[in-house]
C-alpha positions in Angstrom: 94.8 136.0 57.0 96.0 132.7 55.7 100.0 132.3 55.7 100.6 128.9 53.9 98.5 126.2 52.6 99.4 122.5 52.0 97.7 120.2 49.5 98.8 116.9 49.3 96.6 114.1 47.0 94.0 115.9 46.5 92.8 115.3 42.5 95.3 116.0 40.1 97.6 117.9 43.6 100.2 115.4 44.3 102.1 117.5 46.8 101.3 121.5 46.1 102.7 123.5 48.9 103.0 127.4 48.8 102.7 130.5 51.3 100.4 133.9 51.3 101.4 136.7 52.1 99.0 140.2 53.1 97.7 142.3 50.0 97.1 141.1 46.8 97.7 137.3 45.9 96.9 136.0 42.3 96.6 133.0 40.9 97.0 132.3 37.1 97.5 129.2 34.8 96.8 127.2 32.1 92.8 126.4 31.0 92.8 122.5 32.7 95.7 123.6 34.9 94.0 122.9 38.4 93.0 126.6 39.7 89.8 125.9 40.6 91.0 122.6 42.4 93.3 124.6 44.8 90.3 127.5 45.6 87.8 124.0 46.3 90.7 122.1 48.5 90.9 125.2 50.1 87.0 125.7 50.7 87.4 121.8 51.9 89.9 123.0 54.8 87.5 126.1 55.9 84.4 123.5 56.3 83.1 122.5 53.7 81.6 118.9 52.8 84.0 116.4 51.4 83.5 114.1 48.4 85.8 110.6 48.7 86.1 111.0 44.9 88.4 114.3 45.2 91.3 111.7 46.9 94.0 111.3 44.2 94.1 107.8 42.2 95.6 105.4 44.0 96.2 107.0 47.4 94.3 105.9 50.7 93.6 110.0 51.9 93.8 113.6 50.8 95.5 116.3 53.2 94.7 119.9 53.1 96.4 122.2 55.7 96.0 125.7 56.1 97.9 128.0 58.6 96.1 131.6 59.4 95.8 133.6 62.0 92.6 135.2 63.5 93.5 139.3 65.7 96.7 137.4 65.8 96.0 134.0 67.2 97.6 131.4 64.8 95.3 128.9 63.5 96.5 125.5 62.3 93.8 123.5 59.7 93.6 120.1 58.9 91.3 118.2 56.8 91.9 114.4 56.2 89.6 112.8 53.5 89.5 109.2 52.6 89.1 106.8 50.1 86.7 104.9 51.9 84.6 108.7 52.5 85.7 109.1 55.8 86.5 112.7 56.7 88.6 114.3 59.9 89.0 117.7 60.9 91.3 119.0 63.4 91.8 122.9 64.7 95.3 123.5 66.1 96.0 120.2 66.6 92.4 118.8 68.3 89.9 116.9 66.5 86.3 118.7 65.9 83.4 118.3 64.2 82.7 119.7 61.0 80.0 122.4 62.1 82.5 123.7 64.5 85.6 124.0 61.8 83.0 125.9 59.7 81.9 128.4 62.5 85.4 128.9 63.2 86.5 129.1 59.6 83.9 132.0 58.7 85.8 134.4 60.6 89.0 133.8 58.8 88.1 133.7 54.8 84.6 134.2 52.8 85.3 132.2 49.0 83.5 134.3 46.3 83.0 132.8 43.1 81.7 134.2 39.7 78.0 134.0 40.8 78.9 134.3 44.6 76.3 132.3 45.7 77.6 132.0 49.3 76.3 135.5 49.7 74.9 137.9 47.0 71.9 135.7 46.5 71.3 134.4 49.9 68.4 137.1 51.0 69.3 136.0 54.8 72.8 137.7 54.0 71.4 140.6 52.3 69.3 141.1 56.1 72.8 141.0 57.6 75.1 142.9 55.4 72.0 145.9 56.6 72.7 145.1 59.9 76.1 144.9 60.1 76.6 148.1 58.3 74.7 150.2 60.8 75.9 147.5 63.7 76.5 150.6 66.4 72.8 151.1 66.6 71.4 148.2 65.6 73.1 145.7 68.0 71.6 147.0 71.0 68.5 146.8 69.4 68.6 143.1 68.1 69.9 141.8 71.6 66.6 143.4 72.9 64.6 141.8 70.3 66.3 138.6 70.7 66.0 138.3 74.5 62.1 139.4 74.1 61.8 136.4 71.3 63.2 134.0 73.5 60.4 135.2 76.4 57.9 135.0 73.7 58.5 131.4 72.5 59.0 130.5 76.1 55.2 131.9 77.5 53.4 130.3 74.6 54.9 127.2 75.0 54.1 126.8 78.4 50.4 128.2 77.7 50.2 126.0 74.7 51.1 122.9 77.4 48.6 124.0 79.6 46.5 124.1 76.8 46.7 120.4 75.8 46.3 119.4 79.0 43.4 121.4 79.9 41.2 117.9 79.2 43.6 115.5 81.5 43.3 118.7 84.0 39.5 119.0 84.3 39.4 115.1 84.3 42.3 115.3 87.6 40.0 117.8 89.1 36.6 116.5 89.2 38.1 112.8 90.5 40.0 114.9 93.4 36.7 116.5 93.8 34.9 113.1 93.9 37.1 111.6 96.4 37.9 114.8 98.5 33.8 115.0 98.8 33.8 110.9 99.6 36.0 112.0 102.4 34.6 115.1 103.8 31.0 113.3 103.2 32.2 110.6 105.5 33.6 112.9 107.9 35.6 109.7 110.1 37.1 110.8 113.1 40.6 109.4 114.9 39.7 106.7 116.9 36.3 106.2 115.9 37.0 102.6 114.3 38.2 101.2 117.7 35.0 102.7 119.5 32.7 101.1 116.5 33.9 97.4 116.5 33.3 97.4 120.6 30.2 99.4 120.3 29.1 96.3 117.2 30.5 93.4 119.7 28.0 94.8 122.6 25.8 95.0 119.9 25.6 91.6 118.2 26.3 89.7 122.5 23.4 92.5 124.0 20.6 89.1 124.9 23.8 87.2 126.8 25.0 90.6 128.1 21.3 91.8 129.5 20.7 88.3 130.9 24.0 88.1 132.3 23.4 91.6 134.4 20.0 90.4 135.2 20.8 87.9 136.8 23.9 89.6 138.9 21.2 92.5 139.5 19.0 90.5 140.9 21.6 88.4 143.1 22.9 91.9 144.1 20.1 93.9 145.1 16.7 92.5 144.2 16.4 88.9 145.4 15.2 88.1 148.9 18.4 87.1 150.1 20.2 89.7 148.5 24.1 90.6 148.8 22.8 94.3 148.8 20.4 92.7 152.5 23.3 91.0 154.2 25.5 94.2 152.8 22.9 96.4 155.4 23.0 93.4 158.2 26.7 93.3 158.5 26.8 97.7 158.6 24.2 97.8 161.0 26.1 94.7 163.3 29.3 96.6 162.7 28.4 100.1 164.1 26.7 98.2 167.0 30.1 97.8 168.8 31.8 100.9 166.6 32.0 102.9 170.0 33.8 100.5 171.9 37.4 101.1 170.4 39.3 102.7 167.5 39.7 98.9 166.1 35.8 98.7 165.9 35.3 101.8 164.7 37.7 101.1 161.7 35.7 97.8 160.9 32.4 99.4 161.3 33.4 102.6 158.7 35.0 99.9 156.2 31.3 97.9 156.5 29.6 101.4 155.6 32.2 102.3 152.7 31.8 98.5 151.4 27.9 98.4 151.3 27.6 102.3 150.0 30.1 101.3 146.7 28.7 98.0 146.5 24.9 99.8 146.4 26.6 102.3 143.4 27.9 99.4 141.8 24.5 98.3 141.4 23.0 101.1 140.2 25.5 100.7 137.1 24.8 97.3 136.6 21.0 98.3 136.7 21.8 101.4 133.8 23.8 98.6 132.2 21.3 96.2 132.2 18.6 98.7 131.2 21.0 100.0 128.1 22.2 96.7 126.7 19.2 96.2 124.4 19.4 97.6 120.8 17.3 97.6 118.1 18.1 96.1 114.8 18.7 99.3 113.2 21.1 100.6 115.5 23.3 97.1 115.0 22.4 98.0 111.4 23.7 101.3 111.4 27.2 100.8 112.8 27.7 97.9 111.0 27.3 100.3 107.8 29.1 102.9 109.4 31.5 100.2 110.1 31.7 99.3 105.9 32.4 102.9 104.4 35.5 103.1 107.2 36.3 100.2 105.7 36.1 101.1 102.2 37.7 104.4 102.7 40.5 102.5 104.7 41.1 100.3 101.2 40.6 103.3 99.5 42.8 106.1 100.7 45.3 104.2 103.7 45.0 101.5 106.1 44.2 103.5 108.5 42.0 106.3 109.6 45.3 109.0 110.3 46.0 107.9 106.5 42.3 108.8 105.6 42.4 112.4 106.8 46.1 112.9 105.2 45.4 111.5 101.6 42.4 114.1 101.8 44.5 116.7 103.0 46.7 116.2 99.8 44.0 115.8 97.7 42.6 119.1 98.6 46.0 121.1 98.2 46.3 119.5 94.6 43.0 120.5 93.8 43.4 123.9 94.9 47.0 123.9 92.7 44.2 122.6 89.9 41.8 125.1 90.6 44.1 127.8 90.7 45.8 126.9 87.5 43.3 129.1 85.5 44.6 132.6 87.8 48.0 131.0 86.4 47.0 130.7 83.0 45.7 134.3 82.9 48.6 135.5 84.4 50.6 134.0 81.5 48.7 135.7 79.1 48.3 138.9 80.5 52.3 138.0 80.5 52.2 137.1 76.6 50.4 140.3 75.9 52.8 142.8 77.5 55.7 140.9 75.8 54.4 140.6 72.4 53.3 144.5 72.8 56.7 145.3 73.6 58.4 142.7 70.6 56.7 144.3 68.2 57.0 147.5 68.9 60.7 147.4 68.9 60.8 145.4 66.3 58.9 148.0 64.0 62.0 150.6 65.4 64.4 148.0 64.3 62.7 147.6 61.0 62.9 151.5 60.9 66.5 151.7 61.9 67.0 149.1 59.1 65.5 150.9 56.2 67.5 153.7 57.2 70.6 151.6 57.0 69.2 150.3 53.8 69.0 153.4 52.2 73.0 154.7 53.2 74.0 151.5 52.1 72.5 151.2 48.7 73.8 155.0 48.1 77.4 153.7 48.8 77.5 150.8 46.4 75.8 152.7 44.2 78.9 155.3 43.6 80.9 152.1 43.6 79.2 150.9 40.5 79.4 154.0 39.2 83.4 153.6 39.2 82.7 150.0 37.8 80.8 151.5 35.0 77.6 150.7 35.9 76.6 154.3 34.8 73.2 153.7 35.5 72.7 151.8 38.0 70.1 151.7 40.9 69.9 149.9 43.8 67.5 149.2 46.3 65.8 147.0 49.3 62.9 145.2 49.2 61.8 144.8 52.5 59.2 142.3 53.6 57.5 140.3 56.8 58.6 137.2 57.8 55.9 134.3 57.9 56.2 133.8 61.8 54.6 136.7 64.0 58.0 137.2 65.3 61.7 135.8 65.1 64.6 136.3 67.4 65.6 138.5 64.0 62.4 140.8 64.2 59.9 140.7 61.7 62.0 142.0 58.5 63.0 140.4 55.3 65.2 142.1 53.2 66.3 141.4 49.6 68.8 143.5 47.2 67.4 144.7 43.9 69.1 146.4 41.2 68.7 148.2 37.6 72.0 148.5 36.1 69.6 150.1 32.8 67.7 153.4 32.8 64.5 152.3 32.5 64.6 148.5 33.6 62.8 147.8 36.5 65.0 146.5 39.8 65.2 142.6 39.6 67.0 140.3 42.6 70.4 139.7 42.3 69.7 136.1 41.5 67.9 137.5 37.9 71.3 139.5 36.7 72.1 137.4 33.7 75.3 138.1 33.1 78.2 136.6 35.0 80.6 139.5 34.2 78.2 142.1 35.5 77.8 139.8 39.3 81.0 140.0 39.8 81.5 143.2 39.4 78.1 143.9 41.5 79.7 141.7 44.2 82.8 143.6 44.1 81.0 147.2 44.8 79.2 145.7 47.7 82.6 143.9 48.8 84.4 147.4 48.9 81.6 149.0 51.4 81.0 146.4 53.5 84.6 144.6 53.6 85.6 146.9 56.3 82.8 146.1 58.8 82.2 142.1 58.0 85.6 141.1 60.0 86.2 138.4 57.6 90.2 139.2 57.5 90.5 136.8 54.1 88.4 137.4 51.0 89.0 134.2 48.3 87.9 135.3 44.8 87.7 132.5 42.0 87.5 133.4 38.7 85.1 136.6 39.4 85.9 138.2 36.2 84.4 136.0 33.9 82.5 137.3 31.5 84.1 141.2 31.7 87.3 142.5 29.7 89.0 145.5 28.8 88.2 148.4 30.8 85.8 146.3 33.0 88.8 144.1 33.8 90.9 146.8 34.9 88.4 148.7 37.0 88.3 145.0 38.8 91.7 145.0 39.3 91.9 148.5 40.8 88.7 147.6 42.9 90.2 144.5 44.3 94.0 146.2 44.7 91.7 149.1 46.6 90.1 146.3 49.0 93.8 144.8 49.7 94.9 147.6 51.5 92.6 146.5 54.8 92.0 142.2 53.4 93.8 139.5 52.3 93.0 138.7 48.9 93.4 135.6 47.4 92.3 135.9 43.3 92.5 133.4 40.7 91.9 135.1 37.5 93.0 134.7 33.3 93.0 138.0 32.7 96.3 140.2 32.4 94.2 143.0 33.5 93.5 141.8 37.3 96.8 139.8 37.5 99.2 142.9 36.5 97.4 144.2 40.3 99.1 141.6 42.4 101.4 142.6 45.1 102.7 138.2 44.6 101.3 136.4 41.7 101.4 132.8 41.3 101.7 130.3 38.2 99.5 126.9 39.1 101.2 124.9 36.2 99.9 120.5 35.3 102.8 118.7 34.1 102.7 114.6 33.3 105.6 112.3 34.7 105.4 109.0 35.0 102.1 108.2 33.5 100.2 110.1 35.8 99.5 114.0 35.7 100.0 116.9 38.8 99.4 120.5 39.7 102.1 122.1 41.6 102.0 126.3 42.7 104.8 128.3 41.9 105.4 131.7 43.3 106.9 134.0 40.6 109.3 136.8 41.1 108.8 140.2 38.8 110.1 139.0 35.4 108.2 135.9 35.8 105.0 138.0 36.4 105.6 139.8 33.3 106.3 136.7 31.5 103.1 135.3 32.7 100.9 138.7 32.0 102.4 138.3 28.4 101.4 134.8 28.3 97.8 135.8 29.2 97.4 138.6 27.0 99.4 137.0 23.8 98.3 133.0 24.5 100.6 130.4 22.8 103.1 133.4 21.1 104.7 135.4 22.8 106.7 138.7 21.8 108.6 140.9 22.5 106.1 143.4 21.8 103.4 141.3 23.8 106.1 141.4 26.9 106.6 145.0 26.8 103.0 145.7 27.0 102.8 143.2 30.0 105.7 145.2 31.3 103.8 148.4 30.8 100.6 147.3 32.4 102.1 146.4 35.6 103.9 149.2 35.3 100.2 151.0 35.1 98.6 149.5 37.7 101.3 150.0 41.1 
């Protein structure tokens, strides 16, 4: 409930400063007094958007501070608004933003005003007032809903991704393909560079090399005068004198092991000579060979290791490319199981709604009844939202109403008559007050447009509401004000060439005196002030 409110420069508010109390608080005054001034300073405070032109002539800022208290946490409010259209909102004594003072705000007080726009024609209330009413059952429900939604939104957005990028994935794929095929085509081997570019050096020096061994060949072995001829002389001297002492013998075996190597190393000179001619295709061929090792090495690494790893990677990611459509149709077979499950359960919650619907619209309707809407019937029009799904379920809901036998329902928004809203908003505040945990209802001016009997049956409506809320009521008829458990006289005076509102709070003779002001205007008897005697009398 709010305790005490402070307005200070705030349009024609010098310096108004007053406190609440729980029950029934009323607020009456003069036509041009100010009262709708204190109900908007006081919507200002709660979160709503400030206007620079609302700061009092002459003054640099307007203050509006409200003290409440929330399951009894106190809540301090302050809004700041400047000349120069700056605005500043603090919460118990920190500065926030202006979204958070609202969120914050809507748990303390709901302002209603004739037409009660805020709620009674906002259809995406009218879905909530259903579910709040049957909250026990429905909660679970929604949270379900809700979770399922978010899983929802989140599989299609990461197929739709996939999706987009189906065209930059097929491109990826066939260039890994290309160069993982380059690569395996090639087939290069560790090693296999070092081998070629001695293989190509033999190659491209084979006439120098062959004549080269030729000519050692032929020195060695073939000549007349050969090394291989005085090789055999020297063995055969040697072994001539091999059996006359260890020491001979020695020289005679090293002779034999010298000639026998020196006649193998010949034979590999001879298969050396014979091999070192090549044809010009060979030289041809590892040259090329030579070229695409290159290439790949400029390609892929600088280095044939590097080669065979970039491949390796290549053909991991093309596999993770590959595989991405047994991803993809995992997703969906994902997204079809959820949205199964979604709407299913949110066709039960649309079930469990109309249910609620139909208690609901029974309840208000007895409370028009008592606020002589004889006649009246009231229903839900339920319809589908646009999307597929929302984190809401798939339901759009929307109040209609006859308050004439024979008149079709119309939305709220089509009820002409001023007087008869409010009194349509009051029947729906009196059911669903109790279960909207708004602690502070704000009422300004509601009962325009109704009198007599109406205005009574309002009164007793919002005394009846009082019991379990805080209301706050600012009202010209005696009727209402002749309910309040503490009434209060918002009078304009002019001093000093300029004009103010101040709040008074009145005690019970002032209260009559004021009731008699409002049912007698500018003359008051004593007549008039017994009647306003009698009909706060009437209405305890």
């Amino acid at each position: 409930m709010i305790s005490h409110i402070l307005i200070k420069n705030f349009a024609i508010i010098e310096n108004a400063e007053f406190s609440l109390y729980p029950g029934f608080n009323v607020l009456t005054g003069e036509t041009g007094s100010g009262k709708s001034i204190v109900i908007e300073a006081i919507s200002l405070a709660l979160g709503s958007r400030a206007d620079s032109s609302m700061v009092r002539t002459g003054q640099d800022k307007a203050i509006i501070q409200i003290v409440g208290h929330i399951d009894q946490e106190e809540m301090i409010i302050k809004r700041e608004i400047s000349a120069s259209g700056k605005s500043l909102c603090k919460l118990n004594g920190e500065i926030v933003t202006l979204g958070e003072l609202s969120l914050r705000c809507k748990q303390l007080a709901d302002i209603h005003g004739q037409y009660d726009h805020q709620s009674l024609i906002n259809n995406d209330y009218h879905l909530s007032l259903i579910d709040s009413y049957n909250y026990r059952k429905l909660d679970p429900l929604k949270e379900k809903v809700a979770s399922l939604h978010r899983k929802y939104l989140s599989l299609k957005k990461e197929l739709s991704a996939i999706r987009l990028a189906d065209a930059e994935r097929i491109r990826k794929r066939d260039f890994l393909k290309f160069e993982c095929d380059e690569i395996l085509n090639a087939d290069p081997i560790n090693g296999e560079d070092e081998q070629l570019s001695e293989q190509i050096s033999i190659m491209q020096n084979s006439e120098k090399i062959y004549n080269s061994l030729s000519e050692l060949y032929e020195t060695s072995s073939e000549s007349d005068s050969s090394v291989m001829d005085a090789l055999g002389y020297l063995m055969r001297k040697s072994e001539t004198i091999s059996d006359m002492g260890s020491k001979f013998k020695a020289l005679s075996d090293e002779f034999s092991d010298i000639y026998y190597r020196f006649e193998d190393l010949c034979h590999d000179m001879r298969e050396m000579k014979d091999n070192s001619i090549f044809s010009p295709n060979e030289l041809d061929e590892a040259l090329s060979r030579m070229d695409l090792l290159s290439t790949l090495k400029r390609k892929y690494g600088g280095s044939i290791t590097d080669i065979l790893q970039y491949k390796e990677n290549a053909l991991q990611e093309l596999s993770d490319i590959e595989n991405i459509d047994v991803h993809t149709a995992d997703l969906e077979k994902d997204l079809n199981m959820v949205t199964t499950e979604l709407s299913l359960l949110s066709e039960q919650l649309s079930a469990l709604r109309k249910n609620a619907a139909i208690e609901l619209c029974s309840k208000i309707e007895n409370e028009l009844k008592e606020l002589s809407f004889n006649n009246a019937e009231l229903g839900v029009e339920f319809g589908r939202i646009s999307e597929e799904f929302s984190e809401k379920g798939i339901d759009t809901a929307c109040f209609i109403i006859s308050t004439n036998i024979g008149e079709p329902k119309k939305h709220l928004s089509k009820i002409a008559s001023g007087g008869e809203m409010s009194r349509i908003m009051l029947a729906f505040k009196k059911i669903t007050a109790d279960y909207d945990n708004i602690s502070t209802l704000i009422f300004d001016e509601i009962d325009a447009g109704i009198s007599g009997i109406a205005a009574s049956i309002v009164g007793r409506k919002l005394k009846e509401i009082s019991k379990n809320h805080q209301i706050i009521c600012i009202t010209h008829l005696p009727q209402i004000a002749a309910y309040g458990d503490k009434n209060y006289k918002i009078l304009k005076e002019a001093h000093a060439g300029s004009t103010r509102t101040y709040i008074a709070p009145l005690d019970e003779q002032e209260k009559i005196n004021e009731i008699a002001r409002l049912l007698g205007g500018a003359s008051v008897t004593e007549t008039i002030l017994k009647s306003a005697s009698e009909l706060v009398l009437t209405s305890v």
